[in-house]
Rosetta silent file (secondary structure, phi, psi, omega in degrees, C-alpha in Angstrom):
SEQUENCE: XXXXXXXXXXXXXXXXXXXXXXXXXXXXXXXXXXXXXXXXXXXXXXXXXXXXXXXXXXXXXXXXXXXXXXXXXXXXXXXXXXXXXXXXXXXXXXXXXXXXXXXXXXXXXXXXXXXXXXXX
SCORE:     score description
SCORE:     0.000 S_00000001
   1 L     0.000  127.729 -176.389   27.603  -25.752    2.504 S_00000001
   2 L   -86.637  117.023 -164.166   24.208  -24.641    1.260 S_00000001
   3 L   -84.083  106.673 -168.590   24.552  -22.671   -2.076 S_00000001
   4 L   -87.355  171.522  177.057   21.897  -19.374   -2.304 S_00000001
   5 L   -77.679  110.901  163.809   20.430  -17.775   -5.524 S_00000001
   6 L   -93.551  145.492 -168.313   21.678  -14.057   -5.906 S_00000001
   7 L   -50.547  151.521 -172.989   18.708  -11.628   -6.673 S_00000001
   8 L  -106.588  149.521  179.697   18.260  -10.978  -10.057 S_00000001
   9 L   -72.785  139.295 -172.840   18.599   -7.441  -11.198 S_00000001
  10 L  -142.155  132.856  160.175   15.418   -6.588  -12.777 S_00000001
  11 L  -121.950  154.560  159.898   14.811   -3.120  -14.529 S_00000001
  12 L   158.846 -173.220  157.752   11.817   -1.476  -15.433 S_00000001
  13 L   -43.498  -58.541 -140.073    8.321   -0.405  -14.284 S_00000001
  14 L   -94.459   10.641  137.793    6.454   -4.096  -14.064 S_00000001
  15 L   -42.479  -33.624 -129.008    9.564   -4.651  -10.591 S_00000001
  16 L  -107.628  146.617  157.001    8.085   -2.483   -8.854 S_00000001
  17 L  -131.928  114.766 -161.364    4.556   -3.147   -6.902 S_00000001
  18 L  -114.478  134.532  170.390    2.717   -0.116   -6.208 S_00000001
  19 L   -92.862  146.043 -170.048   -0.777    0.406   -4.311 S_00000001
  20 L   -99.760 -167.800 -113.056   -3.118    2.544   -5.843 S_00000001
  21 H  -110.622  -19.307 -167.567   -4.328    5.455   -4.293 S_00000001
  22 H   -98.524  -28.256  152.200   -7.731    3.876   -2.852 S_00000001
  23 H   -55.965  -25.915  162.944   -5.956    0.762   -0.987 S_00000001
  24 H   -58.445  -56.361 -148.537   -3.725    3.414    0.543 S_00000001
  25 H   -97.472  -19.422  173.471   -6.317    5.057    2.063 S_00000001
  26 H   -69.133  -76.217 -166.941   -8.300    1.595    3.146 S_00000001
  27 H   -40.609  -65.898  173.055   -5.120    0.631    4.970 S_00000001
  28 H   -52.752  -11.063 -147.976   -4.331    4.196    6.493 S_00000001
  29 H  -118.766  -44.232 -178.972   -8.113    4.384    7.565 S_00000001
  30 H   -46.118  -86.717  179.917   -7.853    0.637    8.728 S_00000001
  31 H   -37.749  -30.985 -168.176   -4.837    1.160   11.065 S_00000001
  32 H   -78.525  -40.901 -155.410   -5.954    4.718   12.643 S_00000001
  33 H   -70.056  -64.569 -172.892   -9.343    2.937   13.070 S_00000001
  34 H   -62.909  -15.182  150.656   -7.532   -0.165   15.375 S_00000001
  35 H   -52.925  -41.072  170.622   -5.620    2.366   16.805 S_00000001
  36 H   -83.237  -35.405 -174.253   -8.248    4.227   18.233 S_00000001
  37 H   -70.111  -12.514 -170.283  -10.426    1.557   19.207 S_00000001
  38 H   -89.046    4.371 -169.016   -7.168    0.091   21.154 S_00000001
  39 H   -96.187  -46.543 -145.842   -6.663    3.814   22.981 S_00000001
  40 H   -29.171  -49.730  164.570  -10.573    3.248   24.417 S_00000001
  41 L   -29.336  -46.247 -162.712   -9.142    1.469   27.479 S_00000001
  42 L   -81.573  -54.817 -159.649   -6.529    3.936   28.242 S_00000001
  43 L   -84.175  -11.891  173.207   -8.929    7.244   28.155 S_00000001
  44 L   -96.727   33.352  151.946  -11.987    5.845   30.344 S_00000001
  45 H   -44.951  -67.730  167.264  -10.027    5.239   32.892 S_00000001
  46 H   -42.803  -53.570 -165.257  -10.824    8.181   34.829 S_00000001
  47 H   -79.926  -35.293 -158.569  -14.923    7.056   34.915 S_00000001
  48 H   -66.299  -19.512  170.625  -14.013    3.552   35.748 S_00000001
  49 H   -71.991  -24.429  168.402  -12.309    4.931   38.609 S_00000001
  50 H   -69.739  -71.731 -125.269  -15.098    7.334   39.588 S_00000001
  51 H  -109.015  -27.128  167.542  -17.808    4.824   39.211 S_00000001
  52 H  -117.265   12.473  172.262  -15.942    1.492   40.572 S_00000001
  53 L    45.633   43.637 -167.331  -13.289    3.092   42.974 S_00000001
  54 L  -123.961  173.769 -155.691  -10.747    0.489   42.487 S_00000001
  55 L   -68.399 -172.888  176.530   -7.095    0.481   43.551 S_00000001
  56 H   -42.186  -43.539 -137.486   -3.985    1.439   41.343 S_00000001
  57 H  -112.567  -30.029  167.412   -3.117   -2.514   40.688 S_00000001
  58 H   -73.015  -47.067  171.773   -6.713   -3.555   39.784 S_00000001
  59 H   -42.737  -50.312  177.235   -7.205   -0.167   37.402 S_00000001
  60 H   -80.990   -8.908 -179.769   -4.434   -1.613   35.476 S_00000001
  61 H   -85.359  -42.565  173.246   -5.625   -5.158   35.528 S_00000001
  62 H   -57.585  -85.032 -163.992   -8.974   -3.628   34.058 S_00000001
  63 H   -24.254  -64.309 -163.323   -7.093   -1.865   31.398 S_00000001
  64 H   -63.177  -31.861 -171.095   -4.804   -5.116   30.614 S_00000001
  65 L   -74.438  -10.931 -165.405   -7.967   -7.517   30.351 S_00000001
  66 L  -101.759  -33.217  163.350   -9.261   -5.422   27.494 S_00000001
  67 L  -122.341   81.727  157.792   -5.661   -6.543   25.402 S_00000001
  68 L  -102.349  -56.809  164.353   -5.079   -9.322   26.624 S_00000001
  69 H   -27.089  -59.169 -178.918   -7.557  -10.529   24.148 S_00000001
  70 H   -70.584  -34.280  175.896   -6.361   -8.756   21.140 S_00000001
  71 H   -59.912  -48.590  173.201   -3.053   -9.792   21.721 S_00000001
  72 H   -57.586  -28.020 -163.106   -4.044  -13.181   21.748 S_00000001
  73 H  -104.163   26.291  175.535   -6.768  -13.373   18.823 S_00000001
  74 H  -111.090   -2.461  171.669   -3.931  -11.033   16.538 S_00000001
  75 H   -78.201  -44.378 -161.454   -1.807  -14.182   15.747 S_00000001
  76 H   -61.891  -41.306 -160.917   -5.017  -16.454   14.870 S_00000001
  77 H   -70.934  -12.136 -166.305   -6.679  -13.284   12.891 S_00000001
  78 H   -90.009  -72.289 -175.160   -3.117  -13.055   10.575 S_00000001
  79 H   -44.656  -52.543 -177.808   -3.591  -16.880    9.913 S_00000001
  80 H   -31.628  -52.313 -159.362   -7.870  -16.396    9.271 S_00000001
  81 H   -52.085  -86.482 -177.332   -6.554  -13.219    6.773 S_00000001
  82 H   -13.211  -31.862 -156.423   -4.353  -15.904    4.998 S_00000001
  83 H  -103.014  -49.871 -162.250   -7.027  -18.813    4.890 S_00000001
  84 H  -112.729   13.409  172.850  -10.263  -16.304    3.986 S_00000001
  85 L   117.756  103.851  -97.222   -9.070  -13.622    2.612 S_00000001
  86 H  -119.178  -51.490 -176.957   -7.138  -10.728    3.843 S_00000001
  87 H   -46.173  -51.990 -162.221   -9.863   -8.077    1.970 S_00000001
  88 H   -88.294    3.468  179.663  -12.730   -9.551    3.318 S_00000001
  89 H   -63.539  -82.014 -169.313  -11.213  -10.164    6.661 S_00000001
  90 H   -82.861    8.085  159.504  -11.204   -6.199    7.278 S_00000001
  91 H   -78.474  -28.908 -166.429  -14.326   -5.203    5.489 S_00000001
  92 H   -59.270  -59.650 -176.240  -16.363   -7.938    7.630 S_00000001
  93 H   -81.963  -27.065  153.254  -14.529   -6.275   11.069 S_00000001
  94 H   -37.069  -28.420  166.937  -14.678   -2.595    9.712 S_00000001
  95 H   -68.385  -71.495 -165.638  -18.881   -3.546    9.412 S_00000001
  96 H   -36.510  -60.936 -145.741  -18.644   -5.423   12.929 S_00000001
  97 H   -91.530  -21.182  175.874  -16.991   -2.001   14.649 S_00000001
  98 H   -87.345  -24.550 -173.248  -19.687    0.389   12.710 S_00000001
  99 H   -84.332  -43.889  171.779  -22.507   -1.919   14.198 S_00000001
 100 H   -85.274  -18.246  148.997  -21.347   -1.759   17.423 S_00000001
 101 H   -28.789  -60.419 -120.703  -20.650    1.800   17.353 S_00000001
 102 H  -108.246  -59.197  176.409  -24.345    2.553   15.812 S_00000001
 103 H   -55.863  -63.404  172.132  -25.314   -0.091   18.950 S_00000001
 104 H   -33.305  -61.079  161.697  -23.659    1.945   21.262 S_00000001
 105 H   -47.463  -27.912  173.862  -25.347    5.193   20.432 S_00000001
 106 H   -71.184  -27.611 -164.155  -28.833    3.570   20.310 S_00000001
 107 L   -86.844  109.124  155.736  -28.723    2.214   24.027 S_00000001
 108 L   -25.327  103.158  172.105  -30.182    4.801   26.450 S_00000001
 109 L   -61.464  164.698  176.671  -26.929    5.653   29.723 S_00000001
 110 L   -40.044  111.494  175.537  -27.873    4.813   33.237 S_00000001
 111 L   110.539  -29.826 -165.019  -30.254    7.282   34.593 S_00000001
 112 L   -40.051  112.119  168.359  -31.572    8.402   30.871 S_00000001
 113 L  -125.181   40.321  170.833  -34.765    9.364   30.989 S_00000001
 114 L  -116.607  128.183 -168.921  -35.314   10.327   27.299 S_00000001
 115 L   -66.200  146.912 -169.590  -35.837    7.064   25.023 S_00000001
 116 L   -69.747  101.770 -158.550  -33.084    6.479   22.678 S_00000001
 117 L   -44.936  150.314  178.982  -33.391    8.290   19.192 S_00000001
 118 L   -80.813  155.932  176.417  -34.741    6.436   16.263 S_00000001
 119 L   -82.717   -2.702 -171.376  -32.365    5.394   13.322 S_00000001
 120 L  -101.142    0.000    0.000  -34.819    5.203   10.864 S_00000001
């Protein structure tokens, strides 16, 4: 029979671990932010179907290929956080996702025939 420890009663303030008001707000900002980029799939649906006509069972294969990825690379990124640093983990992809954003807006759509504004 394996004997456990019972929790020790502790009282006071210095128990407790509390986030302060600006890691709250990283984290809430964090989450909404992978949340949205993880809807992208779902609402541009509609053009991929205009612009590549494909059936019902492919539409959803398109969809599923975009997390199929994330699902895979969200075990490995929980170990990375652990090895390099949990902080610098999500400013480093919070950069990545403003760069490609910023890239997105710069590239001229199909057809465009006004040159892409400058950023500078």
């Amino acid at each position: 029979m394996v004997q456990t420890d019972s929790p020790v009663e502790t009282s006071g303030e210095s128990a407790r671990y509390t986030l302060g008001r600006g890691t709250l707000a990283a984290v809430v900002l964090a989450v909404c932010l992978s949340q949205m980029a993880l809807s992208v799939p779902s609402l541009i649906t509609g053009l991929i179907q205009q612009d590549l006509a494909p059936s019902s069972a492919q539409l959803a294969w398109i969809v599923d290929a975009f997390f199929i990825p994330v699902a895979a690379l969200e075990l490995g990124f929980g170990v990375f956080g652990d090895l390099f640093d949990r902080k610098r983990l999500l400013v480093g992809g919070a950069a990545l996702i403003v760069v490609g954003s910023a890239v997105a807006v710069l590239v001229p759509g199909e057809g465009s025939s006004t040159p892409p504004p400058r950023a500078w």
